[in-house]
C-alpha positions as CSV (number, residue, x, y, z in Angstrom):
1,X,7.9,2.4,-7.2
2,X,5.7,3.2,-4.4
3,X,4.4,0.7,-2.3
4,X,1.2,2.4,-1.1
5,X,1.4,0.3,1.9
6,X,4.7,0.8,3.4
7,X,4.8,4.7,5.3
8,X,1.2,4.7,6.0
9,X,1.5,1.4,4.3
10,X,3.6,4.6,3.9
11,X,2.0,7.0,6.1
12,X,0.7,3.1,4.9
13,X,-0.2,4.0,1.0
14,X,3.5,4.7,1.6
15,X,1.1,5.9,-1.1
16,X,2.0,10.2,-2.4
17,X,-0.8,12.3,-3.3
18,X,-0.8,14.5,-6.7
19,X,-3.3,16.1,-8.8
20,X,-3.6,15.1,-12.1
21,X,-6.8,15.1,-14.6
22,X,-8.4,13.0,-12.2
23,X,-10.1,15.4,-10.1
24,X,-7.3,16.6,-8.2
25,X,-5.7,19.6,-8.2
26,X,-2.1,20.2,-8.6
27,X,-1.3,23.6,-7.8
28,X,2.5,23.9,-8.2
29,X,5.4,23.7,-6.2
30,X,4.5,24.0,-2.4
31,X,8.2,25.0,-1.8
32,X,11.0,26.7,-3.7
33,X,13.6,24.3,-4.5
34,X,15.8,25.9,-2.1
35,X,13.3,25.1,1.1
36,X,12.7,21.4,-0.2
37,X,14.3,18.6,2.3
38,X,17.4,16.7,0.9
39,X,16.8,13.2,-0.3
40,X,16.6,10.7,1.8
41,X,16.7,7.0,1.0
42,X,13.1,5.7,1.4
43,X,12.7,1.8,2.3
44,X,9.8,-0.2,1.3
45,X,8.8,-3.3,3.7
46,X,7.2,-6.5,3.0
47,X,3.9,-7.2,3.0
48,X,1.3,-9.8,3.3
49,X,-2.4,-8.6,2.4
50,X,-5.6,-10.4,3.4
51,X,-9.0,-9.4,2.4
52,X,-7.7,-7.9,-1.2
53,X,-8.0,-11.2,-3.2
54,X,-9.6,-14.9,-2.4
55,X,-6.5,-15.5,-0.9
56,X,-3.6,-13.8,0.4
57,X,-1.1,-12.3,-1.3
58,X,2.4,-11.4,0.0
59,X,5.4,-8.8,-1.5
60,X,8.6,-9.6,-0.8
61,X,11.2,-6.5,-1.7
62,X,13.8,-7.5,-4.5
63,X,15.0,-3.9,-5.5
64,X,14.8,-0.7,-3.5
65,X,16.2,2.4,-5.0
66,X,13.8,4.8,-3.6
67,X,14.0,8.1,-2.4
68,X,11.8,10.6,-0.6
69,X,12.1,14.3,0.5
70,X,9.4,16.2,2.2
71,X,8.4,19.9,0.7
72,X,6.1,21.4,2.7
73,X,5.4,21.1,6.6
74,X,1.9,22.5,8.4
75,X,2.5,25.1,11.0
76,X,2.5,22.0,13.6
77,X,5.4,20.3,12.0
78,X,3.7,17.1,10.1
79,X,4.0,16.7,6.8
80,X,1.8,18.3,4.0
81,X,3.6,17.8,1.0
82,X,6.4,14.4,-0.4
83,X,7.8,13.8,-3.2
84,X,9.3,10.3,-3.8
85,X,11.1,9.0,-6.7
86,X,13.1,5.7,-7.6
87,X,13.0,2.2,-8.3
88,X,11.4,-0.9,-6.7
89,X,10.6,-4.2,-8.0
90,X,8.3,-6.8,-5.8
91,X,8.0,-10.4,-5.7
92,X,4.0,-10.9,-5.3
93,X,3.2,-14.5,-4.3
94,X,-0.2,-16.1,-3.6
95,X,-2.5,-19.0,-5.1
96,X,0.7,-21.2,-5.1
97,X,2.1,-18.5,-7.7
98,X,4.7,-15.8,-8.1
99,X,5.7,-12.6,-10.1
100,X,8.0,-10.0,-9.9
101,X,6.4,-6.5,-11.0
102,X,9.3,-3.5,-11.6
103,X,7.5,-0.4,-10.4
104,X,9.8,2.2,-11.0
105,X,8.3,6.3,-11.0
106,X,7.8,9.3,-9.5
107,X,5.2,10.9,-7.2
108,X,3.6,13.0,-5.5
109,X,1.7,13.1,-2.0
110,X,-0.4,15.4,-0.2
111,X,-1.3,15.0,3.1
112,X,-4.6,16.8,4.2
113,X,-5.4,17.8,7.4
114,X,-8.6,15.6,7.6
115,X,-6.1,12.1,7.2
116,X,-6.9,11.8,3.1
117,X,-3.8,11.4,1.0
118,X,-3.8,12.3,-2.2
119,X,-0.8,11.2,-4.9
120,X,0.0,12.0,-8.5
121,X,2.0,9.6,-9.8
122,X,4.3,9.0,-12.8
123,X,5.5,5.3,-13.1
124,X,3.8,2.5,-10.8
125,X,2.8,2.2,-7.5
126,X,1.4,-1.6,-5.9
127,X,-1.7,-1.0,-4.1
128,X,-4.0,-3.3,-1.5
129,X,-7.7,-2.3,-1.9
130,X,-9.9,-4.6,0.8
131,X,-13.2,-5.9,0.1
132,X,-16.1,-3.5,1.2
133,X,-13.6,-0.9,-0.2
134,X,-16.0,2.2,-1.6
135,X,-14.5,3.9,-4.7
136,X,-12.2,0.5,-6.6
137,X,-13.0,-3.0,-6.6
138,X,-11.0,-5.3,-4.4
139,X,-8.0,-6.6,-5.4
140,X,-4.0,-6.3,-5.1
141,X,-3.3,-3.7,-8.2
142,X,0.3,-2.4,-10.1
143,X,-0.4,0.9,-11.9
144,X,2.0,2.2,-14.5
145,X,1.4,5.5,-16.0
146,X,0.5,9.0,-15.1
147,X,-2.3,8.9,-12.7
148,X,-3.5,9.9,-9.9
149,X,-4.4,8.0,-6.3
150,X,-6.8,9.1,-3.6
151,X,-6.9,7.6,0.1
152,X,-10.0,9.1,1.8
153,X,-10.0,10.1,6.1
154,X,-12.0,7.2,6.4
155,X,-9.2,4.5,4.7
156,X,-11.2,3.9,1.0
157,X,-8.8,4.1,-2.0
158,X,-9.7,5.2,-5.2
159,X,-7.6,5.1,-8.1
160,X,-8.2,7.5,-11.1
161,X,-6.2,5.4,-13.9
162,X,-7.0,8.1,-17.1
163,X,-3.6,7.2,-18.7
164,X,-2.5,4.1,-16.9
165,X,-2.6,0.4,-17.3
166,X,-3.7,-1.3,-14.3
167,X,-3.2,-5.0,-13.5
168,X,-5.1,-6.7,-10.9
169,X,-2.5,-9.5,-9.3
170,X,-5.7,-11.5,-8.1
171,X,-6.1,-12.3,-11.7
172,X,-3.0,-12.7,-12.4
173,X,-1.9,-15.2,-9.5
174,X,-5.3,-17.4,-10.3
């Protein structure tokens, strides 16, 4: 589910902030069910990366089932708290090579006031980490599991995989 990049990626990391045993902290539900947004269909976008493996790597969308509603809104109307859930399977090509990862899940993201994002996530999410990244090594990475994701002010990502399996497509395309 969740491409990270997509809204922000997704925002870019289209890519949902939770707390989870990783060091951040859920606190609950930031709205009563009744003040939550309806569901809205949520569109991933293709993707080429540079910079994540020695040599680029590109997601095409096969499957898009997601959804996104937004629970919480600072007093200035942008968004503090999303929820996302659904289904979305990517073609990643590079190196002459090609796989199709399903990423299906749901998750959580909180935007901060200082420009971090922080998502808990159950199911998958495909995520770009540059070189010179500070926090995870380079590399073009599908998470599946319960886990949490952290994108700092200043654009590092950091993923905190207690209870995940993490596969790093640079590898994998070789």
């Amino acid at each position: 589910m969740f491409d990270s990049r997509s809204a922000g990626r997704r925002a870019a990391l289209a890519a949902t902030t939770l707390a989870c045993g990783a060091g951040l902290v859920w606190a609950g539900s930031p709205a009563s069910a009744d003040e939550r947004g309806d569901w809205q269909p949520y569109r991933a976008q293709p993707f080429v990366d540079v910079g994540v493996c020695a040599f680029p790597v590109s997601g095409d969308i096969v499957k898009d089932e997601e959804e996104v509603r937004t629970l919480s809104t600072y007093p200035d109307g942008t968004i503090q708290w999303q929820e996302f859930r659904g289904d979305l399977v990517v073609r990643f090509t590079g190196n002459g090579h090609s796989v199709e990862r399903d990423v299906p899940g749901y998750g959580w993201f909180h935007y901060l006031k200082d420009g971090t994002l922080r998502m808990r996530i159950d199911g998958g999410i495909t995520l770009g980490i540059k070189q010179g990244n500070v926090g995870y090594p380079a590399g073009e990475y599908v998470v599946h599991g319960r886990f949490s994701v952290e994108r700092t002010a200043d654009g590092n990502k950091i993923i905190h995989p207690a209870g995940a399996t993490v596969e790093n497509l640079c590898d994998t395309l070789s």
